[in-house]
C-alpha positions, 0 to 999 in steps of 0.5 A, a space after each residue: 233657524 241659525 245654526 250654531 256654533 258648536 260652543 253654544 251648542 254645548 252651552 245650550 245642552 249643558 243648560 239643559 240637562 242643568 234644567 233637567 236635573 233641577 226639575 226632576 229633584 224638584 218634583 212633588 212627588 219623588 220616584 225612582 224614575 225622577 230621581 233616574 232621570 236627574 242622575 242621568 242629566 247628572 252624570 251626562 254633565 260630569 262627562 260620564 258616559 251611560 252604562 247599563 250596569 252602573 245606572 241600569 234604567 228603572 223597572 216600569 210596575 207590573 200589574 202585580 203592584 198595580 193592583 196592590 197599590 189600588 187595593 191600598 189606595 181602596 183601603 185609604 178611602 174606606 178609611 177616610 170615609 169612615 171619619 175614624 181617625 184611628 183607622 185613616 192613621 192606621 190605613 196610612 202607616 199601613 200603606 206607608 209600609 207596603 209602598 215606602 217610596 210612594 209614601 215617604 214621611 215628611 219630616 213633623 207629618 
């Protein structure tokens, strides 16, 4: 591989994080991680420097939220089986209250 010269190094990184960024917002589905991962690259390109306490990594889920979200995502189906558009309406307002960020609204939806 050629080596570079440092002006197209920058230039090349600086794409990259641009990329980063732009494909973390674009995700389907948003989490804090993503949205972690593009204020980085963000931040990286304004020429901030990364501190713990003003952009402290995201907490990984603990078993504890696991397992709530699986016996969320039990009741859905337990919903979605029963063919009650009652209950699956009721099942999902439900699970929207319990994991907002992972069940966002959309916006008419």
């Amino acid at each position: 591989m050629q080596k570079m010269n440092p002006d197209e190094e920058i230039a090349l990184l600086r794409d990259a994080l641009d990329h980063i960024s732009r494909i973390a917002n674009a995700a389907r589905q948003p989490t804090k991680r993503l949205d972690w991962i593009s204020l980085r690259a963000r931040e990286a390109l304004r020429g901030v420097s990364w501190n713990r306490e003003y952009l402290p990594e995201p907490k990984k889920a603990s078993m504890e939220e696991v397992h709530d979200l699986r016996g969320t995502i039990l009741m859905l189906v337990k919903a979605c089986e029963s063919d009650n558009l009652t209950a699956i309406s009721a099942a999902v307002e439900e699970a929207r209250s319990q994991h907002p960020s992972l069940l966002r609204k959309i916006d008419g939806v």
